[in-house]
N, C-alpha and C positions, 0 to 999 in steps of 0.2 A: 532226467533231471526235472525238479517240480518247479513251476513257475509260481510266482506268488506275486500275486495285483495288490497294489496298495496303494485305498484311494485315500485326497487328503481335498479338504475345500481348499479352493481357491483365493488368494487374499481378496479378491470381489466378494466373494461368497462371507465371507470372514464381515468384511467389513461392513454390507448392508446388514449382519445377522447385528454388527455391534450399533449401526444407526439404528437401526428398527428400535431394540432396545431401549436405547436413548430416548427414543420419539413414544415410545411407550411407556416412559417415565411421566413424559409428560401431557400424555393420552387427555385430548377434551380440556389442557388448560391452556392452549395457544399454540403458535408457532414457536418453531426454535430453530435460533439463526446457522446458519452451514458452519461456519467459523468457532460458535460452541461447540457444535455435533467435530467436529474438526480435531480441536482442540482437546473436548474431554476424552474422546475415544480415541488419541492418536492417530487419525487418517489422515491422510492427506488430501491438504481442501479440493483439488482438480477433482482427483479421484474420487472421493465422494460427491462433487457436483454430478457426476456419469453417473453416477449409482443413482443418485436419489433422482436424477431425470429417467432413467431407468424405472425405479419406482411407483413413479407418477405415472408414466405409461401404462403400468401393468395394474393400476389403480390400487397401491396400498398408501401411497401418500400423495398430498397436495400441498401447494404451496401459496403465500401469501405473497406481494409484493410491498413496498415503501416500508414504512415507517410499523414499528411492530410487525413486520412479517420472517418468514422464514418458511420451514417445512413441518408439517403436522400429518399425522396417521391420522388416515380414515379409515379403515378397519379396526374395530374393536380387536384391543390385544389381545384377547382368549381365541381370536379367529383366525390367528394370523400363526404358522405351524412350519416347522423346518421342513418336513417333505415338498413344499409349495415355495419356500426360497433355496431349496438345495434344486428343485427342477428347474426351478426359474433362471439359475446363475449359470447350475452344473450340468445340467440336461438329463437323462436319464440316472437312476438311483440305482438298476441291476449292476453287477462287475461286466456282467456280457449283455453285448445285444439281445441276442437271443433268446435273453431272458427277461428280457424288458417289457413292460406293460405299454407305456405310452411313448417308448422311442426302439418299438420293438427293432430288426432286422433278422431274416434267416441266415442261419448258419451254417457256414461253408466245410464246416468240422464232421458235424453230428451225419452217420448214417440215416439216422430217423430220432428227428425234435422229441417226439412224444416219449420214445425209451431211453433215452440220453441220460445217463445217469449223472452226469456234471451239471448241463444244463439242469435239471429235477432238484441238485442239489444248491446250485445258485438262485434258483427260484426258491427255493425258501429261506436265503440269508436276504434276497429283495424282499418277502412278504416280512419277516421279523422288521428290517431295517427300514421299511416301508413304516410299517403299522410302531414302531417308537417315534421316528419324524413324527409322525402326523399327530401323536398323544403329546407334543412340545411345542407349546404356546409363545409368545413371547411373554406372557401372562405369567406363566411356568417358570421362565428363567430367570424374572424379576422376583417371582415366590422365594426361586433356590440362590439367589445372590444375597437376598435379604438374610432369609435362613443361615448360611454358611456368614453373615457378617454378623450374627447373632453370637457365634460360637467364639469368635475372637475377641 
């Protein structure tokens, strides 16, 4: 019998992908209040408070306090790339450990890692899936949102 993994992000994962965004709209013209970011992207405000202190942690945003404040991206949005919030949220990008670069583990399967023809084979759907993340900016999805609102 064939097993088949199928991975999907996480609504965390989901949901800093849709603030980020947001926050990249409005990249260098101020703060924006949790309650917008809330409101226009459908999250729910708790749960985006955790994310976006999440965030701030791992230094893609910061925030302001009183009057005119909110949250704002410090990373210029061409810098800022899904393989770096899908590790951030999801932990490793391989299907298998053992074929993970940065959340490696040995495998209690493979005879021998190096002729493992599964593992050989999962490492290159991680190197593809690797190397598109990393070419998707948030820069890139505000391109291809505009793009496709173009056509309707």
């Amino acid at each position: 019998m064939t097993k088949i993994i199928v991975c999907m992000l996480s609504k965390k994962t989901q949901y800093s992908i849709l603030a980020l965004v947001r926050l990249a709209r409005e990249y260098e013209k101020g703060p924006v209040l949790i309650s917008s970011i809330s409101e226009s992207e459908r999250i729910p405000q708790k749960f985006l408070e955790a994310i976006l202190l999440e965030l701030k942690k791992t230094g893609y945003v910061n925030s302001k306090k009183g009057k005119g404040g909110g949250y704002y991206l410090i990373k210029n949005p061409n810098e800022v790339n899904l393989a770096d919030l899908h590790r951030l949220f999801e932990g490793a990008i391989a299907l298998l450990p053992c074929a993970s670069t940065k959340f490696y583990e040995s495998c209690h399967h493979c005879k021998d890692e190096e002729t493992c023809g599964i593992r050989s084979k999962i490492k290159d759907i991680r190197d593809e899936t690797v190397r598109m993340m990393k070419a998707i900016s948030l820069a890139d999805i505000i391109t291809r949102e505009n793009d496709l609102l173009k056509t309707f």
